[in-house]
C-alpha positions in Angstrom: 79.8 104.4 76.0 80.9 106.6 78.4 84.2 109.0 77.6 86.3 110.9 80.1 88.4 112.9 79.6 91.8 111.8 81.0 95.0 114.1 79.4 98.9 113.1 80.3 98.6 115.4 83.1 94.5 113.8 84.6 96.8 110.4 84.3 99.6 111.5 86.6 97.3 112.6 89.2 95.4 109.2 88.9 95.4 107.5 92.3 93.9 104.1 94.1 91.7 104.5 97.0 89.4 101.9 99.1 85.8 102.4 100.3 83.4 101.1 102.6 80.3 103.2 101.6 81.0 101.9 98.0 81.2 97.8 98.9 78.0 98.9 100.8 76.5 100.2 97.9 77.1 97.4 95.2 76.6 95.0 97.9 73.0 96.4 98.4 73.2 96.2 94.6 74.1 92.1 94.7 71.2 91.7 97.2 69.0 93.4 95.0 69.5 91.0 91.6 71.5 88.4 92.9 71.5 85.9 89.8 73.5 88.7 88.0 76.0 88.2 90.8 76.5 84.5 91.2 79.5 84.7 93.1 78.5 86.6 95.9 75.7 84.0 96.4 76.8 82.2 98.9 77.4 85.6 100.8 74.1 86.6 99.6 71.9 83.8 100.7 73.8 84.6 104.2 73.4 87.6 104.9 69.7 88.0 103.6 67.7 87.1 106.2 69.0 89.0 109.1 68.7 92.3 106.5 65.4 91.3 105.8 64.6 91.1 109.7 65.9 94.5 110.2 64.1 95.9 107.4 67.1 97.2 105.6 66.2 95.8 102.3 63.0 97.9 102.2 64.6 100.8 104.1 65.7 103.9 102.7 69.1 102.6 102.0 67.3 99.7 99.9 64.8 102.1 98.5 67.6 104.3 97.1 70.2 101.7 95.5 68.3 100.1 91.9 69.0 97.2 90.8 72.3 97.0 88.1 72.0 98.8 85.6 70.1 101.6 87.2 71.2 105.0 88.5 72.7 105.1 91.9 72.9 108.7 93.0 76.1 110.3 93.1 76.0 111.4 96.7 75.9 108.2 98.5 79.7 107.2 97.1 81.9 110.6 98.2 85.7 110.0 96.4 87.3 108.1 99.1 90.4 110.3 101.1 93.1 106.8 100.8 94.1 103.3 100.8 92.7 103.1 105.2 88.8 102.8 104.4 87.2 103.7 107.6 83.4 103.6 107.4 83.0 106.5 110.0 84.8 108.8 107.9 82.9 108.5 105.2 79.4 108.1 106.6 80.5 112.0 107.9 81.1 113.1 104.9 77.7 111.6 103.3 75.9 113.7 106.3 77.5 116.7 105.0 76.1 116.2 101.8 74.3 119.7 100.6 70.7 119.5 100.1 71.0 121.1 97.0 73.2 118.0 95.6 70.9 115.5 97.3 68.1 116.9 95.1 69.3 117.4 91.7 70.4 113.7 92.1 67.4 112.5 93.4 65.9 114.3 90.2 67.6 112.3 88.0 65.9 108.9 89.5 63.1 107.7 87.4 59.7 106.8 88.5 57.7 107.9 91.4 59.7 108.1 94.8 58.9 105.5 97.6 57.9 106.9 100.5 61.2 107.1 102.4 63.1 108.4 99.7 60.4 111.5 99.2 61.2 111.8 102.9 64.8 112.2 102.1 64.2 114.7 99.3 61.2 117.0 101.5 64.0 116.8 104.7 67.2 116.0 103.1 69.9 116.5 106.4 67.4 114.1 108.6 66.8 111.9 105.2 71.1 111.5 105.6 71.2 111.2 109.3 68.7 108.2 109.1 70.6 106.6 106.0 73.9 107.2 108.0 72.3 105.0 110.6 70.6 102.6 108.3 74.4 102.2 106.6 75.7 101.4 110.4 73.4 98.3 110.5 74.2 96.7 107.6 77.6 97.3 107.8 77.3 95.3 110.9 74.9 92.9 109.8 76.5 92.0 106.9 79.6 93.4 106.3 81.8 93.6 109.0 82.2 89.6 110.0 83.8 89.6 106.5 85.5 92.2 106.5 89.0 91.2 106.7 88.9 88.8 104.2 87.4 91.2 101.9 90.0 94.2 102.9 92.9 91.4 102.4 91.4 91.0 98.6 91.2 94.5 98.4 95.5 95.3 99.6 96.4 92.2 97.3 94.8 94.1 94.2 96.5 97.5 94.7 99.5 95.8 95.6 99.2 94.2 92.5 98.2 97.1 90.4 101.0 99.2 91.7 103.3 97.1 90.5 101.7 96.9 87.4 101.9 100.6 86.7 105.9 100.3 87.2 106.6 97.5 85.3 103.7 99.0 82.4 102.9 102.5 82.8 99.7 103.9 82.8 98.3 102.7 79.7 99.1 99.0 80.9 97.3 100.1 84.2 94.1 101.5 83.1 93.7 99.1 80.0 94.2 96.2 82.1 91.7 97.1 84.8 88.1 95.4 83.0 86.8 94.7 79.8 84.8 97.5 79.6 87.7 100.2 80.3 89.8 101.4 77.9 92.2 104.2 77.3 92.7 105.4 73.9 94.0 109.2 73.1 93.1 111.7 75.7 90.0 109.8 77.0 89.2 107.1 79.6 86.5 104.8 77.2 84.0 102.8 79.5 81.2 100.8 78.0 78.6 101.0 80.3 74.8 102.3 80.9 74.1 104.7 83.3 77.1 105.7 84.1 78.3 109.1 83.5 81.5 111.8 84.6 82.9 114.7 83.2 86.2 115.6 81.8 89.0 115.3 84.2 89.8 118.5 85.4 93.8 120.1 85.7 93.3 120.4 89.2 92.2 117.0 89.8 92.3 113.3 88.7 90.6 109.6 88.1 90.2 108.1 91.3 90.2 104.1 91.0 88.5 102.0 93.7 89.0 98.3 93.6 85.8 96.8 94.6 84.7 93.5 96.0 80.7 93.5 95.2 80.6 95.4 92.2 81.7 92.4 90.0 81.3 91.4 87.2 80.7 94.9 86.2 82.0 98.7 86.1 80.3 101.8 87.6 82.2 105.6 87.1 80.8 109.1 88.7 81.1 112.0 89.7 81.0 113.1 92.9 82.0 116.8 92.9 84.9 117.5 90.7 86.7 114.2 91.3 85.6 111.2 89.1 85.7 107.8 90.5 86.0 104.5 88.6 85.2 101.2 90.8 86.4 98.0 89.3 86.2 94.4 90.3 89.4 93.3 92.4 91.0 90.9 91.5 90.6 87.6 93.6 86.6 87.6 93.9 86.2 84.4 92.6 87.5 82.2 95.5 86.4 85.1 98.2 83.3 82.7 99.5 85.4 79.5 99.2 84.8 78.0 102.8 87.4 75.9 104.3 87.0 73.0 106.1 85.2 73.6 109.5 87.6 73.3 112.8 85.8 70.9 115.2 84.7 72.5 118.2 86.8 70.1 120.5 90.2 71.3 119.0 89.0 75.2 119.3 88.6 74.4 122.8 92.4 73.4 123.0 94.2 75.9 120.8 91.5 78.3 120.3 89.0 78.9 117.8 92.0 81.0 115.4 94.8 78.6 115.5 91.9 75.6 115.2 90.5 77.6 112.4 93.9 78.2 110.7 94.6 74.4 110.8 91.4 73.7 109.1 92.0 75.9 106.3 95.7 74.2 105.8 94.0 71.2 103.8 96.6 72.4 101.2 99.8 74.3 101.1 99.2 78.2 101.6 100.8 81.9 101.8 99.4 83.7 105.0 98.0 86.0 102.7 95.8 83.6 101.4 95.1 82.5 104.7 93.8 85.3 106.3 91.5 85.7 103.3 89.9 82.1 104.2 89.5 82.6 107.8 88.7 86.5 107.9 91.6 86.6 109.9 94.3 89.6 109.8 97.6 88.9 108.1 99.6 89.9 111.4 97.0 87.2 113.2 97.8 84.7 110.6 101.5 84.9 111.1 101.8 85.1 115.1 99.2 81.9 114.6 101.5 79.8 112.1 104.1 81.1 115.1 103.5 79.2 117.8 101.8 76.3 115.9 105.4 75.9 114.3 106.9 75.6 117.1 104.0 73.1 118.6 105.2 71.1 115.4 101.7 71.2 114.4 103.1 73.3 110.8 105.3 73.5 108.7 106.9 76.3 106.1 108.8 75.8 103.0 109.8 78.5 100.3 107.9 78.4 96.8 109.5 81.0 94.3 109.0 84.5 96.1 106.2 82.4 98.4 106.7 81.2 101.9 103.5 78.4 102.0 102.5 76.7 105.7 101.2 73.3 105.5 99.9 70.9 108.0 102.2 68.0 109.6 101.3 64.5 110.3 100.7 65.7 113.8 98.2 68.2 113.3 96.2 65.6 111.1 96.2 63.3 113.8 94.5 66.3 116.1 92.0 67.0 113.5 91.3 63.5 112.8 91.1 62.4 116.6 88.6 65.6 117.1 86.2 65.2 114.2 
């Protein structure tokens, strides 16, 4: 069990933020156990073997994330600066890292260190450079074609927690957030191995990060004075679902987004959801359902607060004809 210190005034200074380096780092953490993360499998068995091609998974970046529930070093999750992750951004500020703070972390590792990581210890600012580019790649590789989807998941949960906090407070916020997290007194309570953080100090406060790949579990820090709690988002569980596949023929003719969009409209749906499906952007979605409205290939109706698209007759008839 795990207690920080969080007093009235830690609690008004809590805040959300989003981060790329830390769905990097779980995701390494899904790839390395991937039957405790059954969710992510489909992702999983997907992105594998082109990580495997370009030796990531045995790279330093593999070498230095253990499997759950080991230690992950403090450094290579810096508190995020807001709710815009941007990847470049943080990767500087992980290059910046002192090499004092890389080594005391790295002490706390047990076992002997694979080669590249005793690299990173001897040389610790070229050890960063090379992880910074090591990050880069599998971003690419395996990250970034999913990316919207997984950002969309990521808006919808602080949306939803914001709201939560007004209609709540804080205790209905943080005791709400995972099984594992609690708030009792003048402390944060989190059940969970290997995973440690001081007292909240006056000056600073709890930084939350929803988090895609670090389901089912919890993971807290601290990186410099600011603790960090990550917590699954909510929304995981259908993030793999994979519509129905467009046929080529009718990407030809409307191109491969509005085909794609039409696809995932085998039931009604928010454009919200939709963008989640089809990894595109919610402003995409909506200029999309645009001009297939007026192509009378969609329609929308209202649903409580929800405005849901769904296909017409018409647009069955084109996905039909094209199978």
């Amino acid at each position: 069990m795990v207690a920080i210190g969080l007093s009235a005034g830690g609690v008004a200074r809590v805040r959300f933020a989003l981060s790329c380096l830390w769905e990097v780092m779980a995701g390494v953490r899904v790839l390395r156990d991937p039957g405790r993360h059954a969710i992510h499998l489909p992702w999983a068995n997907r992105v594998r073997p082109r990580l495997a091609e370009a030796g990531l998974l045995d790279g330093l970046l593999g070498q230095l994330v253990p499997p759950a529930p080991g230690y992950l070093p403090d450094f290579l999750t810096p508190p995020p600066a807001g709710l815009v992750p941007d990847l470049d951004q943080e990767l500087a500020v992980l290059r910046a890292t002192p090499p004092e703070t890389v080594r005391a972390q790295l002490d706390l590792c047990p076992g002997p260190r694979p080669a590249a990581v005793a690299a990173l210890y001897a040389d610790p600012g070229a050890g960063l450079r090379r992880l910074a580019e090591e990050i880069g790649m599998y971003w690419r590789l395996a990250v970034a074609r999913d990316w919207p989807r997984i950002r969309a998941v990521l808006d919808a949960e602080v949306f939803h927690r914001a709201r939560r906090l007004a209609e709540d407070g804080a205790a209905g916020l943080l005791n709400d957030l995972h099984e594992r997290v609690r708030w009792e007194g003048d402390a944060l309570l989190i059940s969970q191995r290997h995973c440690d953080a001081p007292d909240v100090p006056d000056g600073s406060g709890l930084v939350l990060v929803p988090s895609v790949f670090v389901w089912p579990s919890v993971l807290s820090i601290a990186a410099g004075d600011v603790p960090q709690l990550a917590y699954p988002a909510r929304g995981v569980g259908g993030l793999w679902e994979c519509p129905e596949e467009a046929p080529d023929a009718l990407g030809a003719v409307l191109g491969r987004g509005r085909a794609r969009l039409l696809a995932a409209l085998d039931a009604p749906r928010s454009t919200t959801e939709l963008a989640r499906r089809t990894g595109l952007s919610a402003a995409g979605v909506s200029q999309h359902l645009t001009a297939l409205r007026a192509a009378g290939l969609v329609v929308t109706h209202r649903q409580g607060r929800s405005l849901l698209s769904s296909r017409t007759a018409v647009a069955e008839a084109l996905l039909g004809a094209s199978a």
